[in-house]
C-alpha positions in Angstrom: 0.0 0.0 0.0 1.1 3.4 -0.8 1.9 5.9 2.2 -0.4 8.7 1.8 1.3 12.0 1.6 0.2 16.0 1.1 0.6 15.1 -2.8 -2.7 12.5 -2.3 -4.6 16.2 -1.8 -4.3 17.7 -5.3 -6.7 20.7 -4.1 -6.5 22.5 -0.8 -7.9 20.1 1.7 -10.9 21.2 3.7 -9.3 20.5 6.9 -6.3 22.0 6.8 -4.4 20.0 9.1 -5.6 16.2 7.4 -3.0 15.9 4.9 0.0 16.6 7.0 -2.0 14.6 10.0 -2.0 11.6 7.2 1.5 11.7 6.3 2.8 11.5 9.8 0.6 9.2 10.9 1.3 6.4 8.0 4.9 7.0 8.3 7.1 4.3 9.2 10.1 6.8 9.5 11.5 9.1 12.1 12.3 12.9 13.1 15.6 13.3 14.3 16.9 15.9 16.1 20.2 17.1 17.6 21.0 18.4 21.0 23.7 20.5 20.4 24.9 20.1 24.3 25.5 16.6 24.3 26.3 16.3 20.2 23.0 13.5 20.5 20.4 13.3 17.9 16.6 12.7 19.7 14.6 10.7 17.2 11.3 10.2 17.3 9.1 8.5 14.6 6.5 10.6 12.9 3.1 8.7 14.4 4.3 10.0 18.2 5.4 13.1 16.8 2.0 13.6 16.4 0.8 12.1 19.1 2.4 14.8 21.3 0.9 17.2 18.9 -2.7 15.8 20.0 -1.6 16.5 23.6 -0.5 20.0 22.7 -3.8 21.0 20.8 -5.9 19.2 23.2 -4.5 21.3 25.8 -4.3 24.6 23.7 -8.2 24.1 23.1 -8.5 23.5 27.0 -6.8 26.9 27.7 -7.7 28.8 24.7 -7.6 32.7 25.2 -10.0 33.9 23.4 -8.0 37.4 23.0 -4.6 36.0 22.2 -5.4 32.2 20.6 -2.2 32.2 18.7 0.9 29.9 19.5 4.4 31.5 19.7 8.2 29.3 19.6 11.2 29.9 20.6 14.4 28.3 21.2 16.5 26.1 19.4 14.5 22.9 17.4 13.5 20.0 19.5 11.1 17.2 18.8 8.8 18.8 21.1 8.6 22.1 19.8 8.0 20.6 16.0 5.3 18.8 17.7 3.9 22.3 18.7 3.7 23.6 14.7 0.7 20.6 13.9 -0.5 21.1 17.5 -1.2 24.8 17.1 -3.2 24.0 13.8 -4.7 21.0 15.5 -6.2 23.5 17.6 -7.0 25.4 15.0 -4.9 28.3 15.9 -2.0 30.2 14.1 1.8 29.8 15.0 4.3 32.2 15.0 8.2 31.5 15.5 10.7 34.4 16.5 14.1 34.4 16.6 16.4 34.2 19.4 19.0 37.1 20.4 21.7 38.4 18.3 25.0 37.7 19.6 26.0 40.8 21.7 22.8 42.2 22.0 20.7 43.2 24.9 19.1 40.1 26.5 16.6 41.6 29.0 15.9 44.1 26.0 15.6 41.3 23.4 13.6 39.5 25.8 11.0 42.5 26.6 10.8 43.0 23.0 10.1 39.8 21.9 7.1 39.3 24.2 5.7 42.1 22.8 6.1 41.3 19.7 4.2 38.3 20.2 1.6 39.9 22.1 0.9 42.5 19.6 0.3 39.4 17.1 -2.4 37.9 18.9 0.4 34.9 20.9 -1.4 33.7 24.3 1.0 30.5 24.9 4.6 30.7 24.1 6.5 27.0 24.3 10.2 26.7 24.0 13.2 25.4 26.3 16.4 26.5 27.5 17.8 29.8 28.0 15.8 32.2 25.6 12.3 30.4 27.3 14.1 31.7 30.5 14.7 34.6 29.5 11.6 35.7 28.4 9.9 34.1 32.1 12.5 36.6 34.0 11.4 39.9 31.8 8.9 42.0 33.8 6.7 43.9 31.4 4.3 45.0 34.3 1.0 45.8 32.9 2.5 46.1 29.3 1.5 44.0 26.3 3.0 40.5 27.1 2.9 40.8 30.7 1.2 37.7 32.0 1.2 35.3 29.0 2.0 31.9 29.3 5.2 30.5 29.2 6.1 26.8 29.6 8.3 24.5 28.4 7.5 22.5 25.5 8.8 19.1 26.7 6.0 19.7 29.5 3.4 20.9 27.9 0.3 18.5 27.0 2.2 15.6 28.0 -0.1 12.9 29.8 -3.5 14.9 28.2 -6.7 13.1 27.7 -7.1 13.3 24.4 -9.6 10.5 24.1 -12.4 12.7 22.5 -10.1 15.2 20.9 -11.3 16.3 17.3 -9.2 18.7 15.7 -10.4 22.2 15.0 -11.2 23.5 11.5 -10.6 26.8 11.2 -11.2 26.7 7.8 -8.2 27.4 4.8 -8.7 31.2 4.9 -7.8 31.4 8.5 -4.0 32.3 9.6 -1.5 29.5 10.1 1.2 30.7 10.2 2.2 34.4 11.4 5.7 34.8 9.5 8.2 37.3 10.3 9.6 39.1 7.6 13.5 39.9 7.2 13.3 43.4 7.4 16.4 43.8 5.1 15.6 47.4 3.5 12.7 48.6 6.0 10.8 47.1 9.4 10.1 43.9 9.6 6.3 43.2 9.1 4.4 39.7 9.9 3.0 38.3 6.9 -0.2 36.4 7.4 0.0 33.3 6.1 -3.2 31.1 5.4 -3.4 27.2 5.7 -4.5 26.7 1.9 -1.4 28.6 1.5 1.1 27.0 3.2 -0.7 23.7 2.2 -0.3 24.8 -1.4 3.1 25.8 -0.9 4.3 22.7 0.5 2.7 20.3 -1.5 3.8 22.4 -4.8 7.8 22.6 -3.3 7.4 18.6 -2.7 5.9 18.1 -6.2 8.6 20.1 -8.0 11.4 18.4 -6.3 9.8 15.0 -6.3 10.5 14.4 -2.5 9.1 10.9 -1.7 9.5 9.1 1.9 10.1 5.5 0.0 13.6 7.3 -1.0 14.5 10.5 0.3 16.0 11.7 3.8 16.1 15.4 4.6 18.5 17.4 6.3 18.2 21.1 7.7 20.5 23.4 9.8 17.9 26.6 8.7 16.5 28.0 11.7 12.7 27.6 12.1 12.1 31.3 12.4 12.8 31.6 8.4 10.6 30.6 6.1 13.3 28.7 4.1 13.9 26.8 7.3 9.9 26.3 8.2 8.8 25.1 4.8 11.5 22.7 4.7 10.8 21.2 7.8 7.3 21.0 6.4 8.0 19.6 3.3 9.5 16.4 5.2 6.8 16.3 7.8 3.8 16.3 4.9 6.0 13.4 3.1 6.8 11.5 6.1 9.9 11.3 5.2 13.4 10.5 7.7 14.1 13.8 8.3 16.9 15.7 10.5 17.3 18.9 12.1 20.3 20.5 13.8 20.0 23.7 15.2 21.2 27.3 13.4 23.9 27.8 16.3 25.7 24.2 15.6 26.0 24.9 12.0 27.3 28.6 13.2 29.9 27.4 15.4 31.2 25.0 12.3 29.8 25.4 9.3 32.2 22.2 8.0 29.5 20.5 10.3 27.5 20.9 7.7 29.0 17.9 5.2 29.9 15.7 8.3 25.8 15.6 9.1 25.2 15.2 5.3 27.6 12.2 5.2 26.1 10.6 8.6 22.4 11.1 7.9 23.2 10.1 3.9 20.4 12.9 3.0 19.5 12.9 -0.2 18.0 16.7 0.3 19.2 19.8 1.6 18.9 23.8 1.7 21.0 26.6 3.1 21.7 30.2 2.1 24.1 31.4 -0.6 26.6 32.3 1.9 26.8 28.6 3.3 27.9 27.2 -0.3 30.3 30.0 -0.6 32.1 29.1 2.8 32.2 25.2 1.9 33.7 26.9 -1.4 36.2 29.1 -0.5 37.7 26.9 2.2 36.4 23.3 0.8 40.1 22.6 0.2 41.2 21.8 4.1 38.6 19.1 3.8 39.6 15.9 4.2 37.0 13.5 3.7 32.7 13.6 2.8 30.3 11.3 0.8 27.8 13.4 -0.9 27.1 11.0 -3.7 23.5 10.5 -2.0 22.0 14.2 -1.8 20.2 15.0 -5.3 18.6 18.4 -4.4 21.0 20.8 -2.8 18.2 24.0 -2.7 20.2 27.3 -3.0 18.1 30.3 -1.6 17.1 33.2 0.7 19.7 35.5 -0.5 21.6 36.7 -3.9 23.4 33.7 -5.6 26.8 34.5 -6.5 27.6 32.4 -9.2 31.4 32.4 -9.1 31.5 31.6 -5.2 28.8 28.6 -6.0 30.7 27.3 -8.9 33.7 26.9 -6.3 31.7 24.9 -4.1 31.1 22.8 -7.2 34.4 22.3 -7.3 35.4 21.2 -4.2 32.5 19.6 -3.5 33.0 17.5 -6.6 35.5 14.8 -4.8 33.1 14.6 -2.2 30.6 12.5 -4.9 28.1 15.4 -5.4 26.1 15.6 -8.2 26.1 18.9 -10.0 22.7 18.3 -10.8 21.9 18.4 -7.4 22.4 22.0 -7.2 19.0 23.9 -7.1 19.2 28.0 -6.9 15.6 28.9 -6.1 13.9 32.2 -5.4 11.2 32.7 -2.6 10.1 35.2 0.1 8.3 35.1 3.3 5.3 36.5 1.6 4.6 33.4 -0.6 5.3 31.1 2.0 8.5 30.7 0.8 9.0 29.1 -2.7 7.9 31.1 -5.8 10.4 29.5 -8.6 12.7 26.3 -8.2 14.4 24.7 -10.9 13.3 20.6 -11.9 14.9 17.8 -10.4 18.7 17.2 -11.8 18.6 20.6 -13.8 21.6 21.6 -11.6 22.3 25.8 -11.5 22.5 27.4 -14.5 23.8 31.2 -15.6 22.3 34.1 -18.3 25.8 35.5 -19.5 25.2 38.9 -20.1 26.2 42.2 -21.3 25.4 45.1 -18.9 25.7 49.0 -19.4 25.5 51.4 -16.6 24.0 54.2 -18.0 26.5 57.2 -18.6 28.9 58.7 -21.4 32.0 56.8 -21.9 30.8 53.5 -20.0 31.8 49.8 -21.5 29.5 47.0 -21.2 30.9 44.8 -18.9 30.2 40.7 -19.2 28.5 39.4 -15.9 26.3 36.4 -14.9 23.6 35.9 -13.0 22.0 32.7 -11.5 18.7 31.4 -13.4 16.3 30.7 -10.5 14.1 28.0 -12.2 10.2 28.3 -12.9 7.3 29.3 -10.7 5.6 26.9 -8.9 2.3 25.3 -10.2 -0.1 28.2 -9.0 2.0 31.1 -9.0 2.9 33.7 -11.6 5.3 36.2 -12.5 5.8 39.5 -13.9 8.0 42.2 -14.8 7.0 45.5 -14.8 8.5 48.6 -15.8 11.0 49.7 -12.9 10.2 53.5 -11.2 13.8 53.6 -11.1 16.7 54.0 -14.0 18.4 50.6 -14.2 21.6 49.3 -15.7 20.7 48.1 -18.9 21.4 44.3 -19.9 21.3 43.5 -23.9 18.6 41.7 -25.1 16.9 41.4 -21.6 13.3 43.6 -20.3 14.8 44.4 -16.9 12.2 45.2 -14.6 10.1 45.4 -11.0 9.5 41.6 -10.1 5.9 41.4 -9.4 3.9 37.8 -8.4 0.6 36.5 -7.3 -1.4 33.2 -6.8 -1.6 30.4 -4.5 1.1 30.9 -1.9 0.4 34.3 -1.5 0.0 35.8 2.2 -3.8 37.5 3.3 -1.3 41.0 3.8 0.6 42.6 6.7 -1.2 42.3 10.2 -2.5 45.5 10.3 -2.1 46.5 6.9 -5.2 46.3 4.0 -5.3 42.5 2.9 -4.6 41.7 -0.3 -7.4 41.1 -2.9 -7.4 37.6 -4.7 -5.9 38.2 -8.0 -3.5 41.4 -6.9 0.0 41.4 -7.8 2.6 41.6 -5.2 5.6 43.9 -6.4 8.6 41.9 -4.2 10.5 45.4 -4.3 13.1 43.4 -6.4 14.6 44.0 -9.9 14.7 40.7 -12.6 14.0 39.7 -15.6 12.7 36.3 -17.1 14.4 33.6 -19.7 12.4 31.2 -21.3 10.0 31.5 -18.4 12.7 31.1 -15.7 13.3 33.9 -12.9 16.6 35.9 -12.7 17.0 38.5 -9.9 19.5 41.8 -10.3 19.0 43.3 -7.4 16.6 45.5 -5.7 15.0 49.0 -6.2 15.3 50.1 -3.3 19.5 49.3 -3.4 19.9 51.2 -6.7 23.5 53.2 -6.2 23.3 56.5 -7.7 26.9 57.8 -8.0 27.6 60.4 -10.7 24.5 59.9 -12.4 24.8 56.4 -12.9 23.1 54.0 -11.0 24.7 50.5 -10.2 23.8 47.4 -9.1 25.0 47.3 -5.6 25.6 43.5 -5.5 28.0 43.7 -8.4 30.2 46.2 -6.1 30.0 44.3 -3.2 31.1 41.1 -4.9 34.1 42.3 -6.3 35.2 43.9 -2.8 34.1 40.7 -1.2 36.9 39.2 -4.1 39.3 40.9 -1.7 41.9 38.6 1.2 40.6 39.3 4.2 37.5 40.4 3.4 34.4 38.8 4.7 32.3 37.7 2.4 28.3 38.3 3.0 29.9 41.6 5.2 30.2 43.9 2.3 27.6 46.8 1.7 28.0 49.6 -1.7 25.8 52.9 -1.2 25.9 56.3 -2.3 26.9 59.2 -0.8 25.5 62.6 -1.4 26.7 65.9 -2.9 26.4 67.3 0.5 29.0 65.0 2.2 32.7 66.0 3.1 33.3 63.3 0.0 30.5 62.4 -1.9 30.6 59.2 -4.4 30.5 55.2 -4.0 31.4 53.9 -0.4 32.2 50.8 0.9 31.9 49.5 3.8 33.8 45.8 4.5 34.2 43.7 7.4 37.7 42.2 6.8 40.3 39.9 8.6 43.9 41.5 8.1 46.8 42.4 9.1 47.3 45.5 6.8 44.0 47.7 6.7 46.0 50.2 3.5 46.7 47.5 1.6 43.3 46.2 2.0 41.7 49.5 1.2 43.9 49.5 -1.3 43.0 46.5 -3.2 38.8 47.0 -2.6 39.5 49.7 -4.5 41.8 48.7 -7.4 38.9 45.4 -7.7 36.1 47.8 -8.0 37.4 49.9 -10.0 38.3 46.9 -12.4 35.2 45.1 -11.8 32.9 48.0 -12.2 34.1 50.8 -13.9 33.8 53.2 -10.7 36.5 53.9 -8.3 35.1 54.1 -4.7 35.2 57.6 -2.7 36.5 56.0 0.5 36.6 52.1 1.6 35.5 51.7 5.1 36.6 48.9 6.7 34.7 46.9 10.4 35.6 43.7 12.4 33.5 40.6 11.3 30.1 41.6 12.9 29.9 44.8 12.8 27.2 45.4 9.4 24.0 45.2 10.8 22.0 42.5 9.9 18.8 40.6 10.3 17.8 37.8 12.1 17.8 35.3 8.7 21.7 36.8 8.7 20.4 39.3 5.6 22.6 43.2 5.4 20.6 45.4 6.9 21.7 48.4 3.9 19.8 51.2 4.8 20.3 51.0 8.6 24.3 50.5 7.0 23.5 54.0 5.7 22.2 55.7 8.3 25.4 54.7 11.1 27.5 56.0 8.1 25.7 59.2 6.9 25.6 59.5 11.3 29.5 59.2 11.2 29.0 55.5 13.4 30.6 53.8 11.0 33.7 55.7 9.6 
């Protein structure tokens, strides 16, 4: 007999929850996951997975608020807190995952904020474990928003319930089931509300497109939960019942290397990280000794600009190791569709548009560049480019424009914001165009740099400073300066690693210069850490440019 999985629903399912309730409950496969104190994994297979997720929902129904219904997480990944994500929806109630704090930041002030936060979205129960659940039970908020809400531990919570006459709530596809942080990357973050035929739709469409099935595959994540990237895969594997393993954002972060070792150990067959995690493996793949990577057929690239130079490097090294080129999947997605909107086929491995692009000025040479093709949209969604409000570099033979999408994935809108009408297009704020149907991003609109009349594509600056020894790649950010500064033009600003800060300087500049055709007005150069970013690990840019037009960062 065939396990059922969310591909037996081929339209949104009534009950939100049944497909992913199937799945689990057929499986004959497990949910491991690792405690990064005692380097253990905690398996569990899928049927009591969701048996604890019965016990949470009966107990959420029990205690339901009816002014704050909604489930919050936090902490690193454990089996019980995955239970939690089903046992929210069981109870037909919304879930909404923040992230922990940044290193170096305030805790008490991270910890007031984030029960706010969660407060102000409608979060009654929180469940988590260890010391960010502490945290938050030692803030005193007094008679503030998130004073008094429930805290407990989610290895506690539910466990023993009589759940003899439980039935699970329908709350019907339209209502919220998942209240998704945004990164925040050019502006403030905003929570995207997220419906179950949505995420549903999502899901099952990511799972179609990569043909994920539990009879073969095995699934690996170090993506924190928080992220949509990180969410959707752990859904994927849970609505396939497929052997699937999770590790923890901070293992990966303490070593990244990790990453191949787990790979080799589990012998997952699919994966996902950021751009930035392929480009470390790449750039410093060579003081690896040993891997098997024959076994992973879907290596998903996304969440970030893909540089293609850095990814064909960890190609390269990777290559010894058994991987399959044709394993590598750039993708394109954002927290307001869920996550995915394009992802190449099965064993089309990444592919490049080699162009010619002309920043707009007298004198200027084309210069040659490439840029990663992102695959198709989903079955559901679609794409469109519309003309950009802004003056773009101009690419031969391509209609850049403002990347705007709409259809099945789609959030209901910002909580608090107007929803969006059925049938509205989105504009994503970013700049693409489309080949043969397949998505490529250039950047974004709101990261134009203006210098001299010609506006640039920011990334392309920032990768060649990031081309630089000693500079941090991923910790490089290109803006503008005005007329009205002490020194107005293109600025830099690099964390870097090295002994010699001139000759750094130095050589950012001589590689822009090369690279782009502009020679920066001044190179400033941080420690590692110092750009601000955003929880997913995204540049914060414009906050960049504010602590530089302040004189913070000089």
């Amino acid at each position: 007999m065939t396990q059922p999985t969310v591909l037996d629903v081929t339209e949104a399912p009534s009950v939100f929850t049944e497909p992913f309730s199937r799945a689990m409950l057929t499986s004959e496969k497990s949910l491991s996951v690792l405690d990064s104190d005692t380097g253990e994994w905690d398996t569990c297979t899928w049927p009591r997975v969701h048996e604890r997720a019965v016990e949470i929902a009966a107990t959420l129904v029990a205690r339901r608020r009816d002014d704050a219904p909604h489930v919050g997480l936090i902490g690193d990944p454990t089996v019980d807190l995955i239970a939690g994500v089903q046992g929210a929806w069981l109870a037909g109630v919304a879930v909404s995952i923040l992230p922990g704090p940044i290193r170096g930041a305030d805790e008490k002030r991270w910890a007031e904020g984030t029960l706010e936060r969660f407060a102000r979205i409608g979060v009654g129960t929180v469940l988590g474990d260890g010391s960010q659940l502490d945290m938050l039970a030692e803030a005193d908020l007094g008679d503030r928003a998130g004073g008094g809400m429930c805290l407990v531990a989610a290895r506690e919570f539910g466990v023993d319930a009589d759940v003899a006459n439980f039935v699970p709530v329908d709350a019907g596809p339209d209502a919220p089931a998942v209240l998704q942080g945004t990164a925040g990357s050019t502006g403030e973050p905003k929570t995207a509300v997220l419906p179950g035929a949505a995420v549903h739709t999502n899901t099952r469409e990511l799972v179609v497109r990569l043909g994920m099935h539990h009879s073969r595959d095995v699934g690996f994540s170090w993506l924190p939960l928080y992220h949509d990237m990180g969410l959707t895969f752990l859904l994927a594997t849970m609505g396939s019942g497929m052997e699937s393993y999770i590790v923890p954002n901070s293992a990966f972060a303490a070593a990244p290397f990790k990453w191949l070792e787990w790979l080799t150990e589990t012998k997952a067959t699919v994966t996902a990280a950021p751009n930035f995690a392929y480009d470390i493996l790449g750039r410093y793949g060579r003081l690896l000794k040993s891997a098997d990577l024959s076994g992973v057929r879907v290596a998903i690239s996304g969440g970030e600009p893909i540089d293609p130079d850095a990814f064909d490097k960890f190609l390269a090294e990777t290559a010894r190791f058994g991987f399959d080129p044709a394993a590598a999947a750039p993708a394109y997605g954002m927290a307001e569709s869920t996550c995915a909107v394009t992802m190449p086929s099965t064993g089309e491995g990444a592919a490049y548009d080699e162009v010619m692009v002309t920043v707009p000025g007298e004198g200027v040479e084309p210069m040659r560049r490439r840029y990663a093709i992102l695959g198709k949209p989903l079955d559901g969604m679609e794409i469109r480019i519309v003309e950009p409000n802004v003056d773009v570099p101009l690419i031969d033979n391509r209609d850049v424009g403002r990347v705007e999408i709409r259809g099945t994935s789609m959030m209901a809108g910002y909580l608090g914001h107007e929803p969006i009408a059925d049938g509205d297009w989105f504009d994503t704020g970013d700049l693409g165009y489309l080949v043969d149907g397949r998505l490529v991003i250039c950047g974004r609109a709101k990261e134009i740099v203006i210098v001299a009349g010609r506006n640039l594509f920011p990334v392309e600056v920032e990768r060649a400073a990031a081309s630089v020894d000693g500079v941090k790649r991923g910790g490089v950010v290109a803006m503008a300066r005005g007329d009205g500064a002490a020194r107005p033009g293109l600025v830099v600003v690099a964390e870097h690693r090295s002994d010699d800060a001139a000759a750094t300087r130095s050589a950012v500049i001589s590689a822009v210069a090369s690279e782009c055709g502009i020679v920066p007005a001044d190179v400033i150069l941080v420690e590692p850490g110092t750009v601000p970013r955003t929880t997913s690990g995204k540049l914060r840019r414009l906050e960049t440019k504010q602590l530089v037009e302040s004189g913070a960062l000089s």
